[in-house]
N, CA, C and O of each residue as an XYZ file, in Angstrom:
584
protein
N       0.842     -1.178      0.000
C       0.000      0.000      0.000
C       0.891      1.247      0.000
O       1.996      1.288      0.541
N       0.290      2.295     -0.680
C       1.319      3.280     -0.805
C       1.013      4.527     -0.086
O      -0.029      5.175      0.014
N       2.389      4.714      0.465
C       2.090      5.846      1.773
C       1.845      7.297      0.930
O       1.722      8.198      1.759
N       1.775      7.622      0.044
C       1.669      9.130     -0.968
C       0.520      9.188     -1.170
O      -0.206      8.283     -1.584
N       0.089     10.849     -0.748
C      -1.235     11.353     -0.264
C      -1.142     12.490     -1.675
O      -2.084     13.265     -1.838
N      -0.292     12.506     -2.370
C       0.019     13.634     -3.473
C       0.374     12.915     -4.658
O       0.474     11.699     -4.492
N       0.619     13.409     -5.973
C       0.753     13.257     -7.138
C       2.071     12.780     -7.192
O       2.787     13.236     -6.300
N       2.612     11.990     -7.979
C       3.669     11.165     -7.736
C       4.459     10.969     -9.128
O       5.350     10.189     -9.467
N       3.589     12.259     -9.964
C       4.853     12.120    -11.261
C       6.421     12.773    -10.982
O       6.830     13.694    -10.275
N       6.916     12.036    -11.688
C       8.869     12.007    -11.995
C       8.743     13.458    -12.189
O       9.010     14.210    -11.252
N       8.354     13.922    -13.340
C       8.499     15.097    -13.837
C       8.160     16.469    -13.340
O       8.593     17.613    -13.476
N       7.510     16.053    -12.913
C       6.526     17.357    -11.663
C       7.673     17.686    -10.592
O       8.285     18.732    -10.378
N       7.749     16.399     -9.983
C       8.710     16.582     -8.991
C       9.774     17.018     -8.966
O      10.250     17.755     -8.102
N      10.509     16.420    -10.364
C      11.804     17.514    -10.857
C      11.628     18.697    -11.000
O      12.521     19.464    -10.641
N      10.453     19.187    -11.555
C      10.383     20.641    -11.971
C      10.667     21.741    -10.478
O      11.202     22.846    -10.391
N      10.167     21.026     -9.661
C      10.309     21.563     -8.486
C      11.331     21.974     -7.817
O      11.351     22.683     -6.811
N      12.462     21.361     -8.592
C      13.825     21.193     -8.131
C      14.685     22.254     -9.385
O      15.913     22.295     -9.302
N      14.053     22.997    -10.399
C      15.143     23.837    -11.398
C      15.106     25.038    -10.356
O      14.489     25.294     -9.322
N      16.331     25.806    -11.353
C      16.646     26.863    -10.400
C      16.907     26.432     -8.840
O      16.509     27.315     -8.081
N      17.378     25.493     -8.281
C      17.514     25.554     -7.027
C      19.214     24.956     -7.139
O      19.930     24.897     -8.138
N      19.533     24.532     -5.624
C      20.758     23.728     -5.353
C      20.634     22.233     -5.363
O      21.553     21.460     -5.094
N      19.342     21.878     -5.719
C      18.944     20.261     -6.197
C      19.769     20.292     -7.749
O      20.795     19.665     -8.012
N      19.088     21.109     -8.575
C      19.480     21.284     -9.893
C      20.851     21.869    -10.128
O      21.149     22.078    -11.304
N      21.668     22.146     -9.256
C      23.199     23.098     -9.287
C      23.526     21.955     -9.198
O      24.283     21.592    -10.098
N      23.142     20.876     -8.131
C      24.456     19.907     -7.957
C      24.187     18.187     -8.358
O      24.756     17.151     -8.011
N      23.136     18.461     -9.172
C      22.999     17.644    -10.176
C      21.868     16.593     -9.923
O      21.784     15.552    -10.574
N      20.929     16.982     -8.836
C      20.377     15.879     -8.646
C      19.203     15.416     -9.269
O      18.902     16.152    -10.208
N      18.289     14.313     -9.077
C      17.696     13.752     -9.963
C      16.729     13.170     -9.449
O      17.225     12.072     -9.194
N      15.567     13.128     -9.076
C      14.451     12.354     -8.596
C      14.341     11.404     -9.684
O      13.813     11.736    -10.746
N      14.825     10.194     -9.479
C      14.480      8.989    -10.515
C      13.806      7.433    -10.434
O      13.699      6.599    -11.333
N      13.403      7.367     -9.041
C      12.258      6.444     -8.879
C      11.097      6.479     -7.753
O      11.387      6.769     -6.592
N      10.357      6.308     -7.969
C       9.262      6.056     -5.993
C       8.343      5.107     -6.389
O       7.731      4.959     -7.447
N       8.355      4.413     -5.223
C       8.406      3.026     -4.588
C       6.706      3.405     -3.972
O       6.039      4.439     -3.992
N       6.517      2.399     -3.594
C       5.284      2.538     -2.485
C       5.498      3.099     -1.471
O       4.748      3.972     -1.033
N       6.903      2.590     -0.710
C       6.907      3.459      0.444
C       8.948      4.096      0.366
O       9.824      4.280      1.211
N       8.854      4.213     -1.082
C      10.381      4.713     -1.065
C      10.822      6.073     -2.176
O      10.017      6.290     -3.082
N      11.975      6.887     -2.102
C      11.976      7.402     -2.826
C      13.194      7.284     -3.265
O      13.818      6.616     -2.441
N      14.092      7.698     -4.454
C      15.470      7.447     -4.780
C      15.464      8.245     -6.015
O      14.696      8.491     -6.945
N      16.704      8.555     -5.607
C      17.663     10.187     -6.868
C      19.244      9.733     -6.574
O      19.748      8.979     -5.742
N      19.730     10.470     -7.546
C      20.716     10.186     -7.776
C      21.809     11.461     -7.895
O      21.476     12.548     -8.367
N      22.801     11.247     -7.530
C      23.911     12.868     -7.819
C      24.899     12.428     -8.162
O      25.423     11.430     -7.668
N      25.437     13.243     -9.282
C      27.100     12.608     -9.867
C      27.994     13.196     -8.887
O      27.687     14.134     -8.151
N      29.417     12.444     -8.918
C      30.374     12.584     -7.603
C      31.401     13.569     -9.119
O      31.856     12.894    -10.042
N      31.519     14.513     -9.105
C      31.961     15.381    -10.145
C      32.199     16.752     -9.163
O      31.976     16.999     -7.977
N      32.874     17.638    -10.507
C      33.305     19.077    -10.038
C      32.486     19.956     -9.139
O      33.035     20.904     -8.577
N      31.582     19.779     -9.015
C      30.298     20.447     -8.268
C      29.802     19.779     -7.076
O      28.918     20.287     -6.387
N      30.320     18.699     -6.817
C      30.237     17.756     -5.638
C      31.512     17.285     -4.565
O      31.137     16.636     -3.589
N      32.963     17.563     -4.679
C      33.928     17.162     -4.615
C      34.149     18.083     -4.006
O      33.897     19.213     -4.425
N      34.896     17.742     -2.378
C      35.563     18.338     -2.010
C      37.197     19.011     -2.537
O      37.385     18.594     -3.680
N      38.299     19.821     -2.113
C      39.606     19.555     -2.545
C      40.363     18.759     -2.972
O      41.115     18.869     -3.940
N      40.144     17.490     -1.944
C      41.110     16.833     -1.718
C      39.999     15.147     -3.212
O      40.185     13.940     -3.365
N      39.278     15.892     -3.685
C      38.666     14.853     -4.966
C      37.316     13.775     -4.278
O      36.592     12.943     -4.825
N      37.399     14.196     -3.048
C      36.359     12.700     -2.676
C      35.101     13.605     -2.540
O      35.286     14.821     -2.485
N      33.603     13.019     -2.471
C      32.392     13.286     -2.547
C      32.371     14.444     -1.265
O      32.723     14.101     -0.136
N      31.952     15.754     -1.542
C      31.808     16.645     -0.691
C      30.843     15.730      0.759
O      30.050     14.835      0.468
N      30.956     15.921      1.445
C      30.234     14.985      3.231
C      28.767     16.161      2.662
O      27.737     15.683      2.185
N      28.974     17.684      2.842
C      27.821     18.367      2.817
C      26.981     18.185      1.150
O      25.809     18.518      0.974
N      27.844     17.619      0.100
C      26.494     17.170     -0.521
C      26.023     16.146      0.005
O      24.794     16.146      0.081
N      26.670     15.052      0.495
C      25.603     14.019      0.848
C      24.532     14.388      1.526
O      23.482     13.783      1.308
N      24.564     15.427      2.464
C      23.632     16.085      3.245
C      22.463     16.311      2.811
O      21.340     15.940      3.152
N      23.081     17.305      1.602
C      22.030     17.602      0.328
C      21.318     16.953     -0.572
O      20.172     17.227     -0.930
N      21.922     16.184     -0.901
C      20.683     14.884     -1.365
C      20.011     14.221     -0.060
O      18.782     14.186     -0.133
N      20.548     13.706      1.081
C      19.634     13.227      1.758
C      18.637     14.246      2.223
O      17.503     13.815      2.429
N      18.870     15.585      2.435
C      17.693     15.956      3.037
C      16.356     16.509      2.022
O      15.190     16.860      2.206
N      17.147     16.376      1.039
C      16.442     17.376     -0.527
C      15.315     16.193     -0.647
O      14.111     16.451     -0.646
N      15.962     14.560     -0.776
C      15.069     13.335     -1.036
C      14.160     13.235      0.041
O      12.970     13.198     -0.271
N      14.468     13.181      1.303
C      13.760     13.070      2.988
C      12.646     14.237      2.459
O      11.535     13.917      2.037
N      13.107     15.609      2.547
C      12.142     16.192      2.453
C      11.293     16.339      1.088
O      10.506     17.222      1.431
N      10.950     16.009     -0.299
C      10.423     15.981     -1.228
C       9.243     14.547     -0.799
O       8.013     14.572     -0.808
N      10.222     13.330     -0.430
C       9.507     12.678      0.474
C       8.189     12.731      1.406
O       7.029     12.320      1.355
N       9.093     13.536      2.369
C       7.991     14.049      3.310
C       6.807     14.880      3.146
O       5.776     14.709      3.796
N       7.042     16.165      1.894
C       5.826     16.661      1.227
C       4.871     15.887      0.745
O       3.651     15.979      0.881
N       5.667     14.933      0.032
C       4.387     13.693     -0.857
C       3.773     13.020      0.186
O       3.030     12.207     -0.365
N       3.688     12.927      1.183
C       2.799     11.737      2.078
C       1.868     12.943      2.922
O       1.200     12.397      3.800
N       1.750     13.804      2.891
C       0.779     14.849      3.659
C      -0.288     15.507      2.573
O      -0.356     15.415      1.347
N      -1.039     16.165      3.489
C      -2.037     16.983      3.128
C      -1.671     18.358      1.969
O      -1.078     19.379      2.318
N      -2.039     18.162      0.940
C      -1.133     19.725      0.260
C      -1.681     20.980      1.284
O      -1.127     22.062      1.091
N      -2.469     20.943      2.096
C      -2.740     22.157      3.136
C      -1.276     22.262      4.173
O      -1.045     23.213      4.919
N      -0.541     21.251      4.031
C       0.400     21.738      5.055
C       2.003     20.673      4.051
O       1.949     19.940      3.063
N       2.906     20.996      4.712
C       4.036     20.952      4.848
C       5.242     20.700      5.394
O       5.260     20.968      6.596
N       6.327     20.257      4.932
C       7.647     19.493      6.260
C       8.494     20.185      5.494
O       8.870     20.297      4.327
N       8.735     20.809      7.072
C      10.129     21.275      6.949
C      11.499     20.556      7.654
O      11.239     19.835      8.617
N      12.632     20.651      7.356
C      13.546     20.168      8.329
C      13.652     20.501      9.753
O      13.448     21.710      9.854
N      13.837     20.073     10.684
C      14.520     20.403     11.944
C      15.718     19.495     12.856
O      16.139     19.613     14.007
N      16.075     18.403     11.564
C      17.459     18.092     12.026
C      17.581     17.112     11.155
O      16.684     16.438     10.651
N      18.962     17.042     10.960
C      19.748     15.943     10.072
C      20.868     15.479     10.503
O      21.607     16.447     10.681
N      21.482     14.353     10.814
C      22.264     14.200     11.283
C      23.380     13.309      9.440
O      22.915     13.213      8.305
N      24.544     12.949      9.835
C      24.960     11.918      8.542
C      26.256     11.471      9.045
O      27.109     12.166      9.598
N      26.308      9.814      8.696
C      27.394      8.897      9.035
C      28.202      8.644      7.467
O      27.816      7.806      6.652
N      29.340      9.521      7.271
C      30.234      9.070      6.318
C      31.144      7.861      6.537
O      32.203      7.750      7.154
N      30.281      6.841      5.721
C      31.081      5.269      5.583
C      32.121      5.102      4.840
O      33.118      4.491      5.224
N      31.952      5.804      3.315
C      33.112      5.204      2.233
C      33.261      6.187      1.290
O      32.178      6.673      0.961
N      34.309      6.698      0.684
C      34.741      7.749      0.079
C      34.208      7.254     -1.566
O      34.416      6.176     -2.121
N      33.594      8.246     -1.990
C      33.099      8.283     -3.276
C      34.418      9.138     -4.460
O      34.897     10.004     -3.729
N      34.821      9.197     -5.243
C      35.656      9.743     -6.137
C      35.511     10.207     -7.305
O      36.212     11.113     -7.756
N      34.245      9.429     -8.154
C      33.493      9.333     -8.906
C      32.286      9.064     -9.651
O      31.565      8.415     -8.894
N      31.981      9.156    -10.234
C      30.189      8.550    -10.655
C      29.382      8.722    -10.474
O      29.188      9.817    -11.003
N      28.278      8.337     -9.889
C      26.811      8.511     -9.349
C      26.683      8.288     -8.402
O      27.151      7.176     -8.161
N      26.073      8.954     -7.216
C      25.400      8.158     -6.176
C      24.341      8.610     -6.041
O      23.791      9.674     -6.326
N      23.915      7.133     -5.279
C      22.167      7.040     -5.632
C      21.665      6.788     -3.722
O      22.117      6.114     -2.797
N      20.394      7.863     -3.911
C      20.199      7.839     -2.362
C      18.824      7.183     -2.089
O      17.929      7.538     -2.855
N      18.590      6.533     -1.392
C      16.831      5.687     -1.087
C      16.467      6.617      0.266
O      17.348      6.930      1.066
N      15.358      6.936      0.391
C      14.538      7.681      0.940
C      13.463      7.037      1.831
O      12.323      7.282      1.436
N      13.528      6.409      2.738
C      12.639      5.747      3.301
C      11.980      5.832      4.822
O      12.597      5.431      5.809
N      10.952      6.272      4.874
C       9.979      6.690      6.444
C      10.465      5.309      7.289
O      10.423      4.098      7.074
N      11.095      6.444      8.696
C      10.705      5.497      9.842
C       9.629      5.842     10.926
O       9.424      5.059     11.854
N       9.071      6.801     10.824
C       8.309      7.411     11.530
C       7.304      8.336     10.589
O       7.704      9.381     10.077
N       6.347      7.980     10.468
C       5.254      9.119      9.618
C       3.965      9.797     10.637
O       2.760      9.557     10.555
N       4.549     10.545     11.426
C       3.405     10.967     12.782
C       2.427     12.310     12.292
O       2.942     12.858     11.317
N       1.534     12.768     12.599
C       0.625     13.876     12.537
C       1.691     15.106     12.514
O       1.833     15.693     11.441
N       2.295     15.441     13.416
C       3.356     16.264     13.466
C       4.646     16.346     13.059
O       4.994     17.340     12.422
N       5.616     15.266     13.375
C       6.880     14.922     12.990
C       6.668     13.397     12.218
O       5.907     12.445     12.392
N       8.054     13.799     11.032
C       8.739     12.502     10.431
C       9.579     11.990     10.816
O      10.075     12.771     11.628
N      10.220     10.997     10.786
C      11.887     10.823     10.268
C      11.872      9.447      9.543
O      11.219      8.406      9.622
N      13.448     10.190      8.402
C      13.570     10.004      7.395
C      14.469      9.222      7.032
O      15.232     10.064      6.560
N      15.189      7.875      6.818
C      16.456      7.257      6.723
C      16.993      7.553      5.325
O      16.172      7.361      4.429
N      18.000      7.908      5.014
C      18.236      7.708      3.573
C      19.757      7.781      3.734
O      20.542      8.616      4.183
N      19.869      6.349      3.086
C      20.887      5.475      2.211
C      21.356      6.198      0.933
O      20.751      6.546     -0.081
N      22.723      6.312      1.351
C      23.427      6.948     -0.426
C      24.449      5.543     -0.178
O      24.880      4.916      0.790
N      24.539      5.477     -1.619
C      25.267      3.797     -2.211
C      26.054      4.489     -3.464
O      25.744      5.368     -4.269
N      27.170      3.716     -3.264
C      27.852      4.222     -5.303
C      27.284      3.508     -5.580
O      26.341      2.932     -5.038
N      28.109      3.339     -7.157
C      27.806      2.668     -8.360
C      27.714      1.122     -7.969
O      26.756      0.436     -8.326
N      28.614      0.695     -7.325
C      28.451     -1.176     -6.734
C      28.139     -1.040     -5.787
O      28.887     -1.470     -4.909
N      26.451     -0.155     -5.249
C      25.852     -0.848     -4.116
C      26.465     -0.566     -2.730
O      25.659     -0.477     -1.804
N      28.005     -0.385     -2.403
C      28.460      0.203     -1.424
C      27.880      1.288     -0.468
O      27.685      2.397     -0.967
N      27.557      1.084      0.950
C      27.112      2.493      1.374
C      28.171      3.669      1.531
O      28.989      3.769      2.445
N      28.021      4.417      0.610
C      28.861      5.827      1.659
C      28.215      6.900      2.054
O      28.601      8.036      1.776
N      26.855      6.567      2.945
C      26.731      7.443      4.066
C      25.116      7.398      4.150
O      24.261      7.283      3.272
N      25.048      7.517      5.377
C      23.605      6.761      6.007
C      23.001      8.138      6.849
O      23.466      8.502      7.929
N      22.153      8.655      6.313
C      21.498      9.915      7.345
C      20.263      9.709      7.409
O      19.621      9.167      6.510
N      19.616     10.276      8.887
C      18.270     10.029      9.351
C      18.439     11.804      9.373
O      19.421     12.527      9.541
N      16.913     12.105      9.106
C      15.970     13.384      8.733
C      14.980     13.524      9.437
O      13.977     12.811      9.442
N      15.199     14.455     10.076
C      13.566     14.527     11.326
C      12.709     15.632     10.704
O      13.147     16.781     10.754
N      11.308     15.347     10.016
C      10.909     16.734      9.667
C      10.083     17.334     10.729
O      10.261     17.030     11.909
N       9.191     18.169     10.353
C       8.691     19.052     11.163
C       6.953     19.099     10.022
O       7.005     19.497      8.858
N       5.924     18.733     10.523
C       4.459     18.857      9.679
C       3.873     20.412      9.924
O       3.216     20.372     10.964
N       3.868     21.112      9.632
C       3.410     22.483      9.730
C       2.138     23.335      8.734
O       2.265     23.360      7.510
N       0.957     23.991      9.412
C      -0.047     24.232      8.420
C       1.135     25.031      7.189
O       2.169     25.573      7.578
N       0.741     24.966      5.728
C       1.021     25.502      4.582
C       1.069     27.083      4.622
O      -0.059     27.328      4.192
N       1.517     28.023      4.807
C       1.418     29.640      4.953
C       0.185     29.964      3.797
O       0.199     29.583      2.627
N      -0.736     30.664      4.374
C      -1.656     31.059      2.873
C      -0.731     32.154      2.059
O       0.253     32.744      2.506
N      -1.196     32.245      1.003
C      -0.637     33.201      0.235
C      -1.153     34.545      0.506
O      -2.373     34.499      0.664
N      -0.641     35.791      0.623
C      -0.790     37.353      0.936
C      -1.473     37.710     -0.626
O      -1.110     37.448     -1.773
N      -2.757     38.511      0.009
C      -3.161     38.822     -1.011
C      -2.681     40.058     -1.304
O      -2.372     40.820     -0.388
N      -2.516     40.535     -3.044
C      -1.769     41.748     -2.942
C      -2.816     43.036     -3.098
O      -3.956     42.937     -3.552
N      -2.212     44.228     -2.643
C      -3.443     45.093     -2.603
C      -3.642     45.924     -1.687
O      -4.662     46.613     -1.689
């Protein structure tokens, strides 16, 4: 059974992501699951720390970008998740290629989420495991102008 209370096209969801730092650093909403989500980010010039290995703070950025795109799709479009903490365990140095992050609820409450998401290279390897706590909050109405 599938936990998504919202529209669940690929494309929509990307659109959501141009013009931002999803789209600067390459990322990619490219599958959802019943109860999963998964994108992908190349380990390249825009991701790489100095010293050549996968920046630690993009991993951040895909996990919380996926956690929270996540967390929008399973609520009410009247309201909204925001972050209020992320934590992340760097396992294995990335250098190159793709990594691909899974997005998966451990907690889906009235108020708060949290969020596990798995980034893996190219052979399946984990390099780096972060849990996402969101925050469920009514949607701000829009100001009328005038």
């Amino acid at each position: 059974m599938s936990i998504w209370k919202q529209d669940t096209d690929l494309d929509r969801i990307n659109a959501w992501n141009r013009h931002s730092l999803v789209e600067h650093l390459g990322m990619h909403v490219a599958e959802i699951g019943d109860d999963f989500i998964r994108g992908t980010m190349p380990v390249d010039e825009r991701t790489r720390q100095p010293f050549g290995l996968l920046h630690g703070g993009a991993s951040v950025a895909l996990a919380e970008s996926l956690g929270s795109v996540a967390g929008n799709l399973c609520i009410e479009p009247s309201d909204m998740a925001v972050g209020l903490e992320i934590n992340a365990n760097h396992v294995r140095a990335a250098t190159s290629g793709v990594v691909t992050g899974t997005a998966r609820p451990q907690h889906l409450g009235r108020t708060t989420q949290v969020w596990e998401i798995r980034i893996e290279d190219e052979q399946a390897r984990l390099v780096c495991i972060s849990r996402l706590t969101l925050a469920v909050v009514p949607r701000p109405k829009p100001k009328l102008a005038g």
